[in-house]
C-alpha positions in Angstrom: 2.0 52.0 17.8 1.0 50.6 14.4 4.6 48.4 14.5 3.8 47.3 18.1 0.2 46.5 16.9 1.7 44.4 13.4 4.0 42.9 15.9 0.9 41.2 18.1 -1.0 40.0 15.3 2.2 38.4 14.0 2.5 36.3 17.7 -1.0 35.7 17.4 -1.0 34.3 14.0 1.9 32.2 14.8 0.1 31.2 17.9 -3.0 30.1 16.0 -0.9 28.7 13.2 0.9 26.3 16.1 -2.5 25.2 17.1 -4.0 24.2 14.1 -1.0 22.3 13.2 -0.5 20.6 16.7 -4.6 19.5 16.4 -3.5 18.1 13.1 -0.3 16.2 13.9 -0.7 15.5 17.6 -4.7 15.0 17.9 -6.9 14.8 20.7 -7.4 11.5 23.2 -11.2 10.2 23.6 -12.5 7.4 25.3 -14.7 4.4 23.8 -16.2 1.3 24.4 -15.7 -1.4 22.5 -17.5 -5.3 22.5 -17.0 -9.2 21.6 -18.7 -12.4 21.5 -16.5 -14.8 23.6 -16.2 -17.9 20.5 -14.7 -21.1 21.9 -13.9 -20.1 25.4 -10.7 -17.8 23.5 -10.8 -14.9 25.7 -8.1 -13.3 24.8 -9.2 -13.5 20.7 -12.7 -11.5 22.0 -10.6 -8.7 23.5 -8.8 -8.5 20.5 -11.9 -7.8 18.5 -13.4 -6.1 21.5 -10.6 -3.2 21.0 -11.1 -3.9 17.5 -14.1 -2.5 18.0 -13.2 0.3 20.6 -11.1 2.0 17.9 -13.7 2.0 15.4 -16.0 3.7 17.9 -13.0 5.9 18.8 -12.5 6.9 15.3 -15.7 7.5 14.6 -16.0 10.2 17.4 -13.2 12.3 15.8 -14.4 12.3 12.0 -17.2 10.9 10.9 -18.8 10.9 7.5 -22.8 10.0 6.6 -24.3 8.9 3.6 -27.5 8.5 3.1 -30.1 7.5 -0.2 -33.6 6.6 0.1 -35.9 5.4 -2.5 -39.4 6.0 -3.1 -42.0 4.0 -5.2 -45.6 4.5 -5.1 -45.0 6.9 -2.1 -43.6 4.0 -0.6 -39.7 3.9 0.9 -38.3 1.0 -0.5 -34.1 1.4 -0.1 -33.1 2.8 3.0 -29.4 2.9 3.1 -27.3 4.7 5.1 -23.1 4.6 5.3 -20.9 5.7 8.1 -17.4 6.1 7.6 -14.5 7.7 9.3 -11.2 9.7 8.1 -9.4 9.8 11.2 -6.7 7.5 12.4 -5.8 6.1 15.9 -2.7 5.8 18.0 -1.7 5.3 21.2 -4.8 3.0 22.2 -4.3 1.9 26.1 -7.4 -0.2 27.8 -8.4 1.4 30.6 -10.7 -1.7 32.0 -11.6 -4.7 30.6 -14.6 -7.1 32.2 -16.4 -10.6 31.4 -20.2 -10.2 31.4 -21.2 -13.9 30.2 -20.4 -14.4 26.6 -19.3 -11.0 26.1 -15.9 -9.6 26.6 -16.2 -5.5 27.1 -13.4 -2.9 27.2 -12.7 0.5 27.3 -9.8 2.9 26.3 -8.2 5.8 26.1 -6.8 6.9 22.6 -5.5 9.3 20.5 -7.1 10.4 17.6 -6.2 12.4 14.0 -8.2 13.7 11.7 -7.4 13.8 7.9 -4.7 11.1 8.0 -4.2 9.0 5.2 -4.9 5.8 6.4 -8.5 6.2 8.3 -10.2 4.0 11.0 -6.3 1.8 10.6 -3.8 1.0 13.3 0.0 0.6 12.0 1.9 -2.7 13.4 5.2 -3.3 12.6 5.4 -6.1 10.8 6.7 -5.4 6.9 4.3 -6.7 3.6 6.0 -8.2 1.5 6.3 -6.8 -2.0 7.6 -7.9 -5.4 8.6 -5.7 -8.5 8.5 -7.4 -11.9 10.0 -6.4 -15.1 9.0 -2.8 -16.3 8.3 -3.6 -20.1 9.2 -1.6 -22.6 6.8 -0.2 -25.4 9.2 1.1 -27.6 12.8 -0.7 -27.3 13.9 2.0 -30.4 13.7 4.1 -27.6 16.9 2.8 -25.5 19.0 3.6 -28.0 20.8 6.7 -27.3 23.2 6.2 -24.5 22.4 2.8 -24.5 19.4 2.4 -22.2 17.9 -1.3 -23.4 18.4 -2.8 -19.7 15.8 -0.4 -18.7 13.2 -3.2 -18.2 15.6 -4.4 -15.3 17.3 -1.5 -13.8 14.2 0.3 -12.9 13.0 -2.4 -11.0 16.0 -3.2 -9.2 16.4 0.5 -8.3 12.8 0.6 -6.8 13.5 -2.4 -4.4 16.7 -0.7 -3.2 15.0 2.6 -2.5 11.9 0.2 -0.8 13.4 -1.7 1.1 14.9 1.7 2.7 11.9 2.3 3.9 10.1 0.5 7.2 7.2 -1.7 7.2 8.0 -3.4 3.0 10.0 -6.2 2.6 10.7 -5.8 -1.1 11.9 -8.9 -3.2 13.7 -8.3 -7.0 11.4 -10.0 -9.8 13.2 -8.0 -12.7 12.9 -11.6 -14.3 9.6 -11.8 -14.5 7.4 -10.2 -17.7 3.6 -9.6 -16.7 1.9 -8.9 -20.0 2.1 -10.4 -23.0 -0.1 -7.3 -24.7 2.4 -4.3 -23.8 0.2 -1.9 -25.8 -2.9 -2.8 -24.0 -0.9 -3.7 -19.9 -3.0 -4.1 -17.6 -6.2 -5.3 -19.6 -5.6 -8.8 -20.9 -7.7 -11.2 -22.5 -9.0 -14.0 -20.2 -8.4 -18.2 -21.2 -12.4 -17.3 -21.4 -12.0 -14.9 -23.8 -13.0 -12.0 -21.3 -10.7 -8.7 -20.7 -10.2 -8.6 -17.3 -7.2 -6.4 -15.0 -6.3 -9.4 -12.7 -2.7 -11.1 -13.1 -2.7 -15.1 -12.1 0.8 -15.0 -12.2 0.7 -12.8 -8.8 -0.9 -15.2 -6.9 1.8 -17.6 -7.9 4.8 -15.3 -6.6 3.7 -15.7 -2.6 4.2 -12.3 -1.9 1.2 -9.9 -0.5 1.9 -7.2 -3.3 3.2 -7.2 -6.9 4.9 -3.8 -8.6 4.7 -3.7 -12.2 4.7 -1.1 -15.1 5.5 -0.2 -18.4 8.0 2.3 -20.0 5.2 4.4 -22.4 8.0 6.6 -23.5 11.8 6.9 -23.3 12.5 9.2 -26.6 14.0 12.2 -27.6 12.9 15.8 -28.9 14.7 18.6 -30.1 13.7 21.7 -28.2 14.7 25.8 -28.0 16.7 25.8 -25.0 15.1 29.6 -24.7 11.8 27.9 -24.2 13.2 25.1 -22.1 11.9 25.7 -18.8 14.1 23.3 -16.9 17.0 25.4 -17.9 18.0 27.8 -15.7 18.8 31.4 -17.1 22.8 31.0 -16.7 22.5 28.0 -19.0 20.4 30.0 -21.4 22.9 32.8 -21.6 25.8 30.3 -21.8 24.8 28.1 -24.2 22.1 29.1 -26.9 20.9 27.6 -29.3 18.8 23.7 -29.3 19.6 21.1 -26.9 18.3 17.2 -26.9 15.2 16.8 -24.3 14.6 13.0 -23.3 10.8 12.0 -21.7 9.9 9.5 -19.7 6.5 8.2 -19.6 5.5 5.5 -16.9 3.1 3.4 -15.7 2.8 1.9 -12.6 0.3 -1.0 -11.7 -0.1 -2.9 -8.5 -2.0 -6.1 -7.7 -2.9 -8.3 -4.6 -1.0 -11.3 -4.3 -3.4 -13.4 -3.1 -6.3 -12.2 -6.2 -4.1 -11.4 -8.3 -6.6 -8.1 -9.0 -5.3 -4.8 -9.7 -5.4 -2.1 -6.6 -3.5 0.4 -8.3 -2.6 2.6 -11.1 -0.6 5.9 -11.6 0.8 7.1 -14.7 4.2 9.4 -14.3 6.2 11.6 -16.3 9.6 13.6 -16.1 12.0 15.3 -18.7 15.3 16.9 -19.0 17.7 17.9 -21.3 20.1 15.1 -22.6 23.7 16.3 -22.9 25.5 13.0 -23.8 27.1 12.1 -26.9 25.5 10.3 -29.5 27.7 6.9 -28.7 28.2 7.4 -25.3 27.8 4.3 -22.8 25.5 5.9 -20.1 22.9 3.6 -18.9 20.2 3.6 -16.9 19.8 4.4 -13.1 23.8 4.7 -13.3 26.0 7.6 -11.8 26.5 9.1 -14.6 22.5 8.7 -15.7 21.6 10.3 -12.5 24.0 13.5 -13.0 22.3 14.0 -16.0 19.9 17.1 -16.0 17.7 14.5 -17.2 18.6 11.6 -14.6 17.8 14.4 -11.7 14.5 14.7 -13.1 14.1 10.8 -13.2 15.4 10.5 -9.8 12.6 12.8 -8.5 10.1 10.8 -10.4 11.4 7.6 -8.8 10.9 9.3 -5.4 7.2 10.2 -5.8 7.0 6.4 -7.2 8.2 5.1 -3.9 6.1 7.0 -2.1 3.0 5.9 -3.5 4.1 2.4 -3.4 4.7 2.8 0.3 1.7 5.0 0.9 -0.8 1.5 -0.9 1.0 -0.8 0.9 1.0 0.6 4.2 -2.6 1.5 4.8 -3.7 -2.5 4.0 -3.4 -5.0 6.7 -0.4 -7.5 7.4 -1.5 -11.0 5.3 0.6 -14.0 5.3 -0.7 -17.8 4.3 -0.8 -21.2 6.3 1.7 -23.8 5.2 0.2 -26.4 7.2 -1.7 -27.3 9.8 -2.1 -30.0 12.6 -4.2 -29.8 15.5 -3.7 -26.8 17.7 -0.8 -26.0 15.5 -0.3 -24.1 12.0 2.5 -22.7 10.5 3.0 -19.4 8.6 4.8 -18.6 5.8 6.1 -15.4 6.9 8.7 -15.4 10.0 11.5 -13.0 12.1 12.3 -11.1 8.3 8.8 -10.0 8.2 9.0 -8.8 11.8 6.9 -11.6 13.5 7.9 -12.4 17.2 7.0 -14.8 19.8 3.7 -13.6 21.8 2.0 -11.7 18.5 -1.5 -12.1 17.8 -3.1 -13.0 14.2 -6.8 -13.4 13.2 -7.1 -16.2 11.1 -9.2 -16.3 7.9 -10.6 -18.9 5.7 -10.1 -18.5 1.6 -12.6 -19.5 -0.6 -13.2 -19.3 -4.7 -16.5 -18.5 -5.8 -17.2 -18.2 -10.3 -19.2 -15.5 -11.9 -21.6 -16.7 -14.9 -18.6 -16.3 -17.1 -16.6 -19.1 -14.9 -14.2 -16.5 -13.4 -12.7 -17.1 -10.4 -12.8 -14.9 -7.2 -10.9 -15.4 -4.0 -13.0 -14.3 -0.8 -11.7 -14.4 2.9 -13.9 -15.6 5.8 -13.3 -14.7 9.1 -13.1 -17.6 11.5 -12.8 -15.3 14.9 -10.1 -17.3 15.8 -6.6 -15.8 17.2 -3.6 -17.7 16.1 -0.4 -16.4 18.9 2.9 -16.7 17.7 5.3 -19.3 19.8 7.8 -20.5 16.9 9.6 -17.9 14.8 12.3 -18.6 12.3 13.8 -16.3 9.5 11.0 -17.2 6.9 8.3 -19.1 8.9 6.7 -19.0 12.2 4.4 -21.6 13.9 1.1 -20.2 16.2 -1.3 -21.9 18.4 -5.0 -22.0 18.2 -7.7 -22.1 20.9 -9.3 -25.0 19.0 -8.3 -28.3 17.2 -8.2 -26.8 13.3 -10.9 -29.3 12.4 -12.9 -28.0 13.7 -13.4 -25.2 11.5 -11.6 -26.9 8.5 -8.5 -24.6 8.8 -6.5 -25.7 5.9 -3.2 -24.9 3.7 -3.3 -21.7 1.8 -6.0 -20.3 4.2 -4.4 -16.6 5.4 -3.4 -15.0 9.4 -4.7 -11.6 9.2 -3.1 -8.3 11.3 -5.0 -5.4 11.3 
């Protein structure tokens, strides 16, 4: 009886286990509602934003977060604020009906909803963001010495666009030529042509790209170490071969910046170490075959996966951005074509770019929506040309301004 009775609760813990993880994975669908303001007689760009807005709505009926702060002075409320935010994401978004009621577009649908997923309130397109990795600058070149390391700055990079570009949804582009700081000790902070310290790299809104990968090697030395107290040896190695061994460390920084602010979005420090069984003069090098079977190179090779991953996992949850080359009339073109995964018949919101200068005369870059919808009738490998409702002019589209996919 008591195994029969240990038996149930197993099937019923495996049953409950199944559910919870199928709520979490699969989600729920809900219905919403969703609205737009019908600009220039563009229909079809208000029942973009109109499911824009259904999603939201939908979102928010699966997780929703409040915030609220109020001030009082005098026994007077003075700030009333109050912030709603949403942690779920949404897939699987079919309109159910759409209807014209005057200037408003209205919609409803039927979607799928997860809770807890990394990118919140965000729907994933396929088009891939372009991403460039720099040179990874090395702090200490004494460092490289040992198994002769020095073209570390360049095959680290190189490595992380191979392993990127193995991934879906990042176009990755090799700028191991490129040095970003010219402090190493103090990468990212700079010192401004103003004399102010600021994170933000000009030189990434030169590369046209929407992201820019860079870092800095804090570490690459070696330390002698107990192999008994060496806990990435196993205990066959420590029975087999007492004694000291050489340990190697690698210490990394990661940075990434916008492309089209050149500000900083990101930064994550890593670290990985393993025991270095090379000779003294031995030709190794880095990211190599013979680096990776290293005890030390598996170790690095682990590191480079959880680098990848965070790369991807930044990149993915912003929306698809691409400039305008030119423009003329009904007509601009993009500078992002059938590589980035553009086709004929896809639908981009267009946004204005404008600088704006704090007191200390440093430049900002802010994006205006226009609520226009560019569609896509033109694509070539590394351009594509779209149509608007509305003569450019008429909202002074211009060069450099940017399509937009959420």
């Amino acid at each position: 009886m008591k195994a029969l009775t240990t038996f149930l609760l197993l099937i019923l813990s495996a049953w409950a286990w199944a559910d919870n993880h199928a709520s979490v994975t699969v989600g729920r669908f809900v219905q919403a509602q969703g609205e737009a303001d019908i600009l220039y007689g563009d229909e079809y760009g208000a029942r973009m934003r109109a499911v824009r807005d259904a999603i939201q709505n939908a979102s928010m009926q699966a997780s929703a977060n409040v915030r609220s702060s109020q001030v009082m002075e005098n026994g007077r409320l003075t700030v009333d604020y109050v912030r709603i935010n949403s942690a779920a994401q949404v897939t699987d978004v079919e309109v159910v009906t759409e209807s014209v009621d005057g200037d408003t577009f209205r919609v409803s649908i039927d979607a799928r909803v997860s809770e807890s997923q990394m990118c919140a309130n965000h729907v994933v397109n396929d088009f891939a963001k372009s991403v460039a990795v720099t040179s990874f600058a090395l702090e200490k070149p004494t460092d490289t010495t040992l198994g002769h390391l020095g073209a570390v700055d360049r095959s680290l990079p190189s490595h992380l666009v191979n392993e990127l570009n193995g991934r879906g949804g990042v176009r990755a582009l090799n700028a191991s030529y490129l040095m970003m700081y010219p402090s190493i000790p103090t990468a990212p902070t700079r010192v401004s042509t103003r004399n102010t310290l600021t994170r933000a790299v000009d030189t990434a809104r030169d590369l046209g790209v929407q992201f820019v990968v860079s870092g800095v090697v804090r570490d690459l030395g070696m330390q002698t170490v107990d192999r008994q107290r060496d806990n990435n040896a196993g205990l066959l190695a420590v029975l087999t071969q007492p004694g000291r061994v050489q340990q190697r460390h690698l210490v990394l920084d990661l940075y990434v910046h916008d492309g089209y602010s050149g500000a900083l979005v990101a930064q994550s420090r890593y670290s990985a170490q393993g025991v270095w069984d090379f000779r003294s003069n031995e030709r190794v090098g880095f990211a190599t075959p013979k680096f990776f079977a290293s005890d030390f190179g598996r170790s690095v090779d682990l590191l480079f996966d959880q680098v990848v991953q965070d790369i991807y996992a930044t990149v993915e949850c912003q929306p698809f951005m691409a400039n305008i080359a030119q423009v003329n009339g009904q007509t601009i073109m993009i500078k992002m074509g059938a590589e980035s995964g553009l086709r004929p018949g896809d639908h981009l919101s267009v946004y204005r770019t404008s600088t704006f200068f704090d007191r200390e005369q440093q430049d900002y870059t802010q994006l205006t929506d226009t609520q226009l919808v560019a569609r896509v009738t033109q694509v070539q490998p590394h351009f594509a040309v779209a149509e608007l409702p509305i003569q450019v002019e008429r909202l002074n589209v211009q060069p450099d301004d940017v399509v937009i996919a959420w």
